[in-house]
NUTOR-160816 format. One record per residue (C-alpha): residue in one letter; x, y, z; residue number from 0. Coordinates in steps of 0.25 Angstrom, whole numbers, plus 5000, padded with zeros to 4 digits. Layout:
BEGIN
A, X, Y, Z, NUM .
...
This chain:
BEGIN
X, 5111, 5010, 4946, 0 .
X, 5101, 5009, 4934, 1 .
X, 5087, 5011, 4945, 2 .
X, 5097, 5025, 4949, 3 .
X, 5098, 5028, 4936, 4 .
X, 5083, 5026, 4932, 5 .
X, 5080, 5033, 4944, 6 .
X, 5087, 5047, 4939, 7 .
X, 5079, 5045, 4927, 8 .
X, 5065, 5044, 4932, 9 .
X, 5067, 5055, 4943, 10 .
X, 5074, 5065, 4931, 11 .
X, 5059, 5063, 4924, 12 .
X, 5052, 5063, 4936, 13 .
X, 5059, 5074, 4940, 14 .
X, 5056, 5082, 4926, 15 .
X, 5042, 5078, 4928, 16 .
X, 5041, 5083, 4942, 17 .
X, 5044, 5095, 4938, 18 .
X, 5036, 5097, 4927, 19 .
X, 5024, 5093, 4936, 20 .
X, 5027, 5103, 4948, 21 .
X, 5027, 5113, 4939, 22 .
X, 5013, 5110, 4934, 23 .
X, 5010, 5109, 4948, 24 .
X, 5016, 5124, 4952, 25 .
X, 5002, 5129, 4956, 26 .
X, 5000, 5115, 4967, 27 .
X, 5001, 5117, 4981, 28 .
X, 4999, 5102, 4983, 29 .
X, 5006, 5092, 4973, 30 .
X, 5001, 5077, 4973, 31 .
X, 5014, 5070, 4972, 32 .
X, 5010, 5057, 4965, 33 .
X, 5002, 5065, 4954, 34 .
X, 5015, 5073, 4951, 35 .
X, 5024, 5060, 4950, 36 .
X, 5015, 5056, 4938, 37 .
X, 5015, 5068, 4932, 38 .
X, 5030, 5069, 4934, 39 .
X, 5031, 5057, 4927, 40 .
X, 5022, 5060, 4915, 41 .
X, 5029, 5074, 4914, 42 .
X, 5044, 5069, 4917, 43 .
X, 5043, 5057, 4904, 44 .
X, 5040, 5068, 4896, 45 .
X, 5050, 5079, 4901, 46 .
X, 5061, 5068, 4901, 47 .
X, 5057, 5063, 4888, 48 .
X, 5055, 5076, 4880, 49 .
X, 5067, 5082, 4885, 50 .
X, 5075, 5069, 4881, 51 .
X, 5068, 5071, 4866, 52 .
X, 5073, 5087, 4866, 53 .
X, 5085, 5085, 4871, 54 .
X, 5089, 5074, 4865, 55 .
X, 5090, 5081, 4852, 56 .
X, 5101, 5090, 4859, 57 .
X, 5108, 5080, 4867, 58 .
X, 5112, 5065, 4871, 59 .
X, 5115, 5057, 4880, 60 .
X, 5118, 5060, 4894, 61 .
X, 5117, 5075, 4890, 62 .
X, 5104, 5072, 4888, 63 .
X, 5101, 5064, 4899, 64 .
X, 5107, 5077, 4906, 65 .
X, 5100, 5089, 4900, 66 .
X, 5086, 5082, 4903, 67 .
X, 5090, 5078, 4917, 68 .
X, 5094, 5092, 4921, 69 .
X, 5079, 5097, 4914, 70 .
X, 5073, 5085, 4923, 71 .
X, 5080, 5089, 4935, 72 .
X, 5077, 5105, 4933, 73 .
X, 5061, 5103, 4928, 74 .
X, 5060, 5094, 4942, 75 .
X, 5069, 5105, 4951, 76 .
X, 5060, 5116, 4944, 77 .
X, 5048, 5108, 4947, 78 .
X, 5051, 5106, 4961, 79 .
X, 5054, 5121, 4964, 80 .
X, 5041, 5125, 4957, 81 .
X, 5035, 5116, 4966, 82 .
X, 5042, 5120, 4979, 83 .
X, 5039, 5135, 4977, 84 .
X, 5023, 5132, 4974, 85 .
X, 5024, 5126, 4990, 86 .
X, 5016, 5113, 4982, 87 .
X, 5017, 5100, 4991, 88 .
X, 5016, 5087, 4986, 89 .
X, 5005, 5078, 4991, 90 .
X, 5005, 5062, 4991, 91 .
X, 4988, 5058, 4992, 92 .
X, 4987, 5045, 4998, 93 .
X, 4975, 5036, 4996, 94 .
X, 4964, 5037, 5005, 95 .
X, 4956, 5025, 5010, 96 .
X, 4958, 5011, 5007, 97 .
X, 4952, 5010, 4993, 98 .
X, 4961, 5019, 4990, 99 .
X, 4974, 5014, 4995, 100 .
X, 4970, 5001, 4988, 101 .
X, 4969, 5007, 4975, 102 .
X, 4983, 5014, 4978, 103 .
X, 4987, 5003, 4981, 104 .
X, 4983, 4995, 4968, 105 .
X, 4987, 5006, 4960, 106 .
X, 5002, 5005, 4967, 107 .
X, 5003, 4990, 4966, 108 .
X, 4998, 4991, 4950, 109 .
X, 5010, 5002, 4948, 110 .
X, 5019, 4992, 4953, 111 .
X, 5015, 4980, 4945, 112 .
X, 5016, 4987, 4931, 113 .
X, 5029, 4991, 4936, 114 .
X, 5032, 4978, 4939, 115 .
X, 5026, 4970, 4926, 116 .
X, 5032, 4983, 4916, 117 .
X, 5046, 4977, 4922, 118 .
X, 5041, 4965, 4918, 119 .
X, 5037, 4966, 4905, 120 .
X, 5046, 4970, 4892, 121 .
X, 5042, 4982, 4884, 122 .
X, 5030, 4980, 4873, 123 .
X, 5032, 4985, 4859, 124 .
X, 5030, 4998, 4859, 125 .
X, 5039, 4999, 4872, 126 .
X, 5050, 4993, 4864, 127 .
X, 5050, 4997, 4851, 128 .
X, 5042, 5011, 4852, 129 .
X, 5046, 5017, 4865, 130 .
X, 5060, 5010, 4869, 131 .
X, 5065, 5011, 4858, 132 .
X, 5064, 5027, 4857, 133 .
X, 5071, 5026, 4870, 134 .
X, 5083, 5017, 4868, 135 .
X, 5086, 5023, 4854, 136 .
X, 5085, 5037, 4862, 137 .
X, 5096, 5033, 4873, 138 .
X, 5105, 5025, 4863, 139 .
X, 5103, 5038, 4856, 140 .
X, 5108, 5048, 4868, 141 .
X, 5094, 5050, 4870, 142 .
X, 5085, 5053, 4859, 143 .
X, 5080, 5046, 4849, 144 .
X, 5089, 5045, 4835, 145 .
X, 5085, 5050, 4822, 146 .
X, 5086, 5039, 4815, 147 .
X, 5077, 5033, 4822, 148 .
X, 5064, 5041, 4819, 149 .
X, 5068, 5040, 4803, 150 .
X, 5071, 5023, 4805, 151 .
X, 5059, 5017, 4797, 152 .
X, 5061, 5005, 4804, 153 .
X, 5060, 5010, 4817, 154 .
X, 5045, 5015, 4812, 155 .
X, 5039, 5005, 4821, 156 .
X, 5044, 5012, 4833, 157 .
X, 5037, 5024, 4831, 158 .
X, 5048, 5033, 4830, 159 .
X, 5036, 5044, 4831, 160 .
X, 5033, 5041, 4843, 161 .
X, 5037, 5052, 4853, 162 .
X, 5047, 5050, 4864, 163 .
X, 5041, 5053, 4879, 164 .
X, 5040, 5038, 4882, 165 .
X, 5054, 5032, 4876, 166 .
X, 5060, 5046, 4881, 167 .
X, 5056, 5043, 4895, 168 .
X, 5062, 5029, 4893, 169 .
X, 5075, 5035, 4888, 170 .
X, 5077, 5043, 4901, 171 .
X, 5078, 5031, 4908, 172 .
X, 5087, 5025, 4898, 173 .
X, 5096, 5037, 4899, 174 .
X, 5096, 5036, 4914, 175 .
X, 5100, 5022, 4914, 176 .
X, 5110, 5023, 4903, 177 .
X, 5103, 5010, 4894, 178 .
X, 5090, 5010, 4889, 179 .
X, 5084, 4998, 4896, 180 .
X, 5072, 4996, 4893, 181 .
X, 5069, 4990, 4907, 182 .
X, 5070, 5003, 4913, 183 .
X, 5063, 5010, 4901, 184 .
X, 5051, 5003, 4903, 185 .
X, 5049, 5008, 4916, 186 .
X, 5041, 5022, 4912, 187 .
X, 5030, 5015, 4910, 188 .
X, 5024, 5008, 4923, 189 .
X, 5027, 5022, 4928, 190 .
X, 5018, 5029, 4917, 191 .
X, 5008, 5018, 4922, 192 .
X, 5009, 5021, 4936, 193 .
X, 5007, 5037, 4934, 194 .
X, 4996, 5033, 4924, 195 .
X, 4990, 5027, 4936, 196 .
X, 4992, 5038, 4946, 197 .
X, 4987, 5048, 4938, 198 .
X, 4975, 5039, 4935, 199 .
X, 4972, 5038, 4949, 200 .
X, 4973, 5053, 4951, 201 .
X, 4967, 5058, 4940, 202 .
X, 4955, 5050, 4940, 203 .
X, 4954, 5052, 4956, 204 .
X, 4955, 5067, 4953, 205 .
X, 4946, 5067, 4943, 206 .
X, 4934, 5057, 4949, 207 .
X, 4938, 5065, 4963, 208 .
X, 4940, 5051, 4970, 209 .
X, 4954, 5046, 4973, 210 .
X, 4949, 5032, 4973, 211 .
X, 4944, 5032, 4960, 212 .
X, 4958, 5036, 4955, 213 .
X, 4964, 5025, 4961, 214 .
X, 4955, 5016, 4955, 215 .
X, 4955, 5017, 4943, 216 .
X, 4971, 5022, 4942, 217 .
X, 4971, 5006, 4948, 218 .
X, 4962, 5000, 4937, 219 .
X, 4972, 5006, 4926, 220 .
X, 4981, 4995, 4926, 221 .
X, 4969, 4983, 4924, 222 .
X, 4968, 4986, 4911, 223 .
X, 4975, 4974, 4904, 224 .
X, 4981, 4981, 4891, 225 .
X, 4987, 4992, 4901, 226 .
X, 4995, 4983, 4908, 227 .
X, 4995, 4972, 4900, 228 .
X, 4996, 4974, 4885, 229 .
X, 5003, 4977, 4874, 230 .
X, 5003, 4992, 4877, 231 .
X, 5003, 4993, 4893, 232 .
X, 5010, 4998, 4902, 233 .
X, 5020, 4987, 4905, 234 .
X, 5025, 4986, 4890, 235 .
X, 5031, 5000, 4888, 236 .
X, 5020, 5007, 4880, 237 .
X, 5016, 5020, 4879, 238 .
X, 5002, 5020, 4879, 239 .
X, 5000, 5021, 4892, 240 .
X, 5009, 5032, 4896, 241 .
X, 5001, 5039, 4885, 242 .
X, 4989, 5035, 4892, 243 .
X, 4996, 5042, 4905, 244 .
X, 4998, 5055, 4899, 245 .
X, 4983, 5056, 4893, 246 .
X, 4977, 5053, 4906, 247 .
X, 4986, 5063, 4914, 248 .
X, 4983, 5076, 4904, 249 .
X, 4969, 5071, 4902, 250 .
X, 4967, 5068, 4919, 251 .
X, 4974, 5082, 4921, 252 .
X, 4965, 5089, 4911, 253 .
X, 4953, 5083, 4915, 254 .
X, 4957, 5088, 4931, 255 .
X, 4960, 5102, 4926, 256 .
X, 4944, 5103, 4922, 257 .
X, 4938, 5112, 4933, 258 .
X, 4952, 5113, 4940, 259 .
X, 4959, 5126, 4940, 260 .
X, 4972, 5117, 4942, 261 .
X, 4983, 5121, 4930, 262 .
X, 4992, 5110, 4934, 263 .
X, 4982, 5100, 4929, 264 .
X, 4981, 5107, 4917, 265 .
X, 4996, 5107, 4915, 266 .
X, 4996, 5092, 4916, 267 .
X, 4988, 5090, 4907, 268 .
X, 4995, 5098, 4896, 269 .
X, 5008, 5093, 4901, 270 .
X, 5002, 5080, 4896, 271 .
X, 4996, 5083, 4885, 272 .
X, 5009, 5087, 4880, 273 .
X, 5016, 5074, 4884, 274 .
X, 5007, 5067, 4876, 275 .
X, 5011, 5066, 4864, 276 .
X, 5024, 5065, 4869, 277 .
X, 5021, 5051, 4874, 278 .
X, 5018, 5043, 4863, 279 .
X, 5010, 5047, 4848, 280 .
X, 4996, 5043, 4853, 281 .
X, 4998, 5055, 4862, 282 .
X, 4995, 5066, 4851, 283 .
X, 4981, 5061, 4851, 284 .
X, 4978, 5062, 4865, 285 .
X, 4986, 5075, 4865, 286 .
X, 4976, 5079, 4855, 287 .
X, 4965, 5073, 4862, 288 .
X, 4968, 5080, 4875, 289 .
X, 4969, 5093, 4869, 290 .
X, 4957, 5092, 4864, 291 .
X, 4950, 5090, 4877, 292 .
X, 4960, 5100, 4886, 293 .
X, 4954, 5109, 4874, 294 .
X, 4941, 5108, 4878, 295 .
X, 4944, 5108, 4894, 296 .
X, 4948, 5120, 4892, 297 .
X, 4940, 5127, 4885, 298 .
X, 4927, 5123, 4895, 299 .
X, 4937, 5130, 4904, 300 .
X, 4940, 5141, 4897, 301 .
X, 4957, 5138, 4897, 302 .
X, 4961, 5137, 4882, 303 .
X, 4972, 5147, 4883, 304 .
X, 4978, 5137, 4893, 305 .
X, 4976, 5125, 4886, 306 .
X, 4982, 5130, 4873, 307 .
X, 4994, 5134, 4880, 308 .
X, 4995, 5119, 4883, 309 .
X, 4994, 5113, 4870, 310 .
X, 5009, 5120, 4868, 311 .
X, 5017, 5109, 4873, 312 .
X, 5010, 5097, 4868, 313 .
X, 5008, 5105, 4853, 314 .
X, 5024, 5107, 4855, 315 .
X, 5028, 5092, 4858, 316 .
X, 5021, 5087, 4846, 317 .
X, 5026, 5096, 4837, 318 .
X, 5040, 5094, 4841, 319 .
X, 5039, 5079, 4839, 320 .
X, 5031, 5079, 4827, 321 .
X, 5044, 5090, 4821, 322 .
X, 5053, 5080, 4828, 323 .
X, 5049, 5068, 4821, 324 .
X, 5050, 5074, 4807, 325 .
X, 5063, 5081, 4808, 326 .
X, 5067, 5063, 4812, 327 .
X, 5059, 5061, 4800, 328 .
X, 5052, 5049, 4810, 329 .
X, 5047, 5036, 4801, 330 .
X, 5032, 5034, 4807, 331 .
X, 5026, 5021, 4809, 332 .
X, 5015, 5020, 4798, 333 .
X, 5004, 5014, 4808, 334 .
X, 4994, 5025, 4803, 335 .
X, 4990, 5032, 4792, 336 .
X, 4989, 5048, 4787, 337 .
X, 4976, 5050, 4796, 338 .
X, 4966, 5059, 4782, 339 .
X, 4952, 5059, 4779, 340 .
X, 4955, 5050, 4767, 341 .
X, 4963, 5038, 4776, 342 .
X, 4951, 5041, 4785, 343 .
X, 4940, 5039, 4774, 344 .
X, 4947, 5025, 4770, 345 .
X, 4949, 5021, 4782, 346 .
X, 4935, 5023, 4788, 347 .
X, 4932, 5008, 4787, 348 .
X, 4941, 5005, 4799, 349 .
X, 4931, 5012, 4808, 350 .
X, 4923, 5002, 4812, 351 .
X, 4934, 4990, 4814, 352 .
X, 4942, 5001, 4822, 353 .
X, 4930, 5003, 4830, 354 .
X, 4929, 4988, 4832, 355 .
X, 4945, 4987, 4835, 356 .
X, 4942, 4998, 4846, 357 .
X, 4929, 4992, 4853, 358 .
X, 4937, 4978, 4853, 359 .
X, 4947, 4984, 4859, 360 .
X, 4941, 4990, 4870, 361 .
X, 4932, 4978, 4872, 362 .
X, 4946, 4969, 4876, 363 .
X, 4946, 4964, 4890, 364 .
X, 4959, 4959, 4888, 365 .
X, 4963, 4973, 4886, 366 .
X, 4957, 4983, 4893, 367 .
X, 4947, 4975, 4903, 368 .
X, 4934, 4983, 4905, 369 .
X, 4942, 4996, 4905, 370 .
X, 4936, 5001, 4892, 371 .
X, 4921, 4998, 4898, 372 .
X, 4923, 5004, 4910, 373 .
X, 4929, 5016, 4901, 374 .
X, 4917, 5016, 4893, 375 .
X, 4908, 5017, 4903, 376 .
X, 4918, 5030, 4910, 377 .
X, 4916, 5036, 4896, 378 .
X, 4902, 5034, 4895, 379 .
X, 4899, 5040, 4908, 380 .
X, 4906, 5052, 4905, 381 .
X, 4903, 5054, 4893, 382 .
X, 4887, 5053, 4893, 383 .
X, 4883, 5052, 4910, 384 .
X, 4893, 5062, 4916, 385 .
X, 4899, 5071, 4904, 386 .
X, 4905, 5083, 4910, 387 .
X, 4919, 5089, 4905, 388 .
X, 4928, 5080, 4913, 389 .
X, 4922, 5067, 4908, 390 .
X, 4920, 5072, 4891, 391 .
X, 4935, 5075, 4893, 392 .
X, 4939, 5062, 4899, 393 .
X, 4931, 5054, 4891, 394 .
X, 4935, 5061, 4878, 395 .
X, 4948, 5060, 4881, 396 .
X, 4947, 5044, 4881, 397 .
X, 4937, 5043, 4870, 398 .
X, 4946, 5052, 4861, 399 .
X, 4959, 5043, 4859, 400 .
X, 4951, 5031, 4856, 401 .
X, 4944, 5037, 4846, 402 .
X, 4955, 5042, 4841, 403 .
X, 4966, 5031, 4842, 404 .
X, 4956, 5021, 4835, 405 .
X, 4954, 5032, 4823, 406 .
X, 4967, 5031, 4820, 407 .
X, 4966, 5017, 4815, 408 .
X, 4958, 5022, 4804, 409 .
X, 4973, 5026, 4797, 410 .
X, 4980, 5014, 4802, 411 .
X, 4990, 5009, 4792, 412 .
X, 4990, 4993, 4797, 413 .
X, 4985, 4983, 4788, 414 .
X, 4976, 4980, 4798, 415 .
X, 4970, 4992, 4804, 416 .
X, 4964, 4985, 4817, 417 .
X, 4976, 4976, 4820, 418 .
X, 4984, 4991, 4820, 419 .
X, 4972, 4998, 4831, 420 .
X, 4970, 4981, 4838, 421 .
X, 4986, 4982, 4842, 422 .
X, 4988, 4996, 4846, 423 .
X, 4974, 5003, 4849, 424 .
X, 4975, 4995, 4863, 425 .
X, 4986, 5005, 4867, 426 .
X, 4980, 5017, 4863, 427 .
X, 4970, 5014, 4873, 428 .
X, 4981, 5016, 4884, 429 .
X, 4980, 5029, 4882, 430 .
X, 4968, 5031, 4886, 431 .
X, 4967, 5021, 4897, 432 .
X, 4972, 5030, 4909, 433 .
X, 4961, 5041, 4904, 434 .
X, 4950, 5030, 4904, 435 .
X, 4953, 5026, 4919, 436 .
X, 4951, 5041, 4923, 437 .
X, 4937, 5041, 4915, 438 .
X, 4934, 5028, 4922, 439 .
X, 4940, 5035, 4935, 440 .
X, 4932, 5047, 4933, 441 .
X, 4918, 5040, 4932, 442 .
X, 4919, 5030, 4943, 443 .
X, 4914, 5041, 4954, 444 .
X, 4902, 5042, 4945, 445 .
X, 4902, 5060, 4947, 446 .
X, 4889, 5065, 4946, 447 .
X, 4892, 5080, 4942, 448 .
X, 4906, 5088, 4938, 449 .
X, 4908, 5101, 4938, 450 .
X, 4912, 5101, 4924, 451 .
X, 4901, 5095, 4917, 452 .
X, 4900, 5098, 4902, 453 .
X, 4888, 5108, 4898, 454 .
X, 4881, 5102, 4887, 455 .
């Protein structure tokens, strides 16, 4: 009874996100059907989860488990019509050769075996105590998340700033099933890794405009030890990666629409965008980040009317959140200082050792493998041998975060500064670890010319 019961729950938020994908795809006469079960997936957890946070301030329960199911239901019927009208046909692409069904292959028995290990394996602290708990105070709750807790000093170390698209996709399942079994809950993530790795493999072969070099490095993603291995991979509940998933997809999409006079990949990537912050806090950042460079996209091709008109929905989510959290007068953990010139000046002095922390980082086989040098060398190439727009962008948009995540240990309130950026920096690296592979991806056919080469 429970499978049946998990089942409705995952077709309702596949359905939502179904829907919302057909329609980005309303102009498509042909649809490829595996890239729009990813992108159901991405866009249905944060459908399902956003209209579990607004609605639950109306209702509880199994009204609410009601009212969002009838708005899945209707978003994936509205979606489905759209589609049937447009005459679009979807289209299942099937290796070609046999280097290519072996790295299918490998990439389908990878899936399978972080599904297998991530049953195996209990939840991480973060899972717990950041994530799960959202959830399960949500469903013994009716279904959002009480006041009290926000307000709870003693529940600081949770982050109750945290947003809700993770734990609120984890309640879905919870309310479908009637207990919140973590068991269950858990099961998100291998699915976030295994569109991650999809959509690396598409994006990266659409880009490099080799199928094979998709599948290759879509099936590298998984040997880099921390990813699947440490105290922030897939198989412990976090939700680095997931955030990782998101970066790379709006990032990929933005990338594509370069040159491209295909709005859908525009749509995604704002769709994206806005789902970012949404995600986890870390997701403000790469919002911003990625602003910047749809900003400057844009403007070499002269579509900045449209791209402000896209900002809207992500300016709109952080606002909301940022109202909502003052009006539960949430107690912040006190990780970080104030960020001003005069914290900035006292601080300068961490520069160097942060700098040290970061290369050392990096430098850990036991980590990461070679996966940072062959990232540097992706970057280096694109940056100084082939610099055209696709490439600045790309690289920016990896470079950026780092730069950024290990600035903010200058106004780290830890008696040990570098203890604080040695046990949590390792994770803010999965964010970027999906866009990296693309980078790597992006170089191996080693192009000789683009057609949107920058003009210096």
């Amino acid at each position: 009874m429970i499978l049946l019961q998990l089942a409705a729950a995952y077709i309702t938020l596949l359905g939502a996100g179904l829907g919302a994908t057909l329609l980005i795809f309303t102009r498509a006469a042909r649809l490829n059907v595996i890239e729009c079960g990813c992108l159901a997936w991405l866009f249905g957890t944060g459908i399902v989860s956003l209209l579990l946070w607004v609605c639950g301030m109306f209702a509880s329960g199994l009204a609410l488990q009601a009212v969002v199911t009838i708005a899945c239901v209707a978003l994936g019927l509205i979606g489905w019509r759209t589609k049937q009208r447009a005459g679009a046909k979807f289209a299942l692409p099937l290796p070609r050769g046999a280097i290519e069904w072996i790295l299918a292959s490998l990439i389908v028995i990878e899936i399978a075996t972080l599904f297998f290990v991530s049953c195996k394996h209990t939840l991480g602290w973060d899972g717990l105590l950041v994530w799960d708990i959202k959830a399960r105070y949500a469903f013994i709750n009716g279904g959002s998340v009480p006041a009290s807790y926000y307000s709870n000093p003693g529940r600081a170390f949770s982050h109750p700033e945290y947003p809700l698209g993770i734990p609120f996709a984890e309640l879905w399942l919870y309310l479908w099933i009637g207990e919140p079994h973590q068991f269950w809950g858990k099961t998100i993530f291998p699915v976030f890794y295994a569109v991650g790795a999809v959509l690396l493999a598409l994006l990266a072969a659409r880009l490099s405009r080799r199928r094979w070099i998709g599948l290759l490095v879509a099936g590298l993603l998984p040997f880099i030890p921390f990813l699947t291995e440490g105290s922030g991979g897939v198989i412990v509940a976090y939700a680095d990666f997931p955030l990782g998933v998101f970066y790379l997809t709006a990032l990929g999409y933005l990338l594509y629409s370069l040159g491209r006079n295909e709005p859908h990949s525009f749509l995604i990537y704002s769709s994206c965008l806005a789902l970012l912050p949404w995600v986890k806090s870390e997701g403000v950042i790469l919002w911003f980040i990625l602003v910047l460079l749809g900003l400057v996209a844009s403007w070499r091709q002269r579509k900045l009317r449209a791209f402000m008109l896209i900002l809207g929905p992500g300016l709109i989510l952080l606002g909301s959140w940022r109202l909502y959290l003052k009006l539960m007068h949430v107690v912040s953990a006190s990780d970080f200082a104030l960020p001003t010139l005069q914290t900035l000046q006292d601080n300068a002095g961490r520069i160097a050792p942060i700098t040290c922390v970061l290369f050392s980082e990096i430098m850990k086989i036991s980590h990461w493998s070679i996966f940072w040098l062959l990232t540097g060398l992706a970057l280096a190439y694109l940056l100084f041998l082939f610099r055209n727009m696709r490439g600045l962008l790309l690289a920016s948009a990896i470079l950026l975060p780092i730069i950024i995540y290990s600035s903010t240990y200058l106004f780290s309130t830890w008696p040990s500064y570098t203890a604080h950026m040695t046990s949590s920096f390792p994770r803010l690296l999965l964010h970027v670890v999906p866009a990296a592979w693309l980078a790597i991806g992006l170089v191996l056919p080693l192009p000789k010319g683009d057609s949107l080469k920058v003009r210096f």
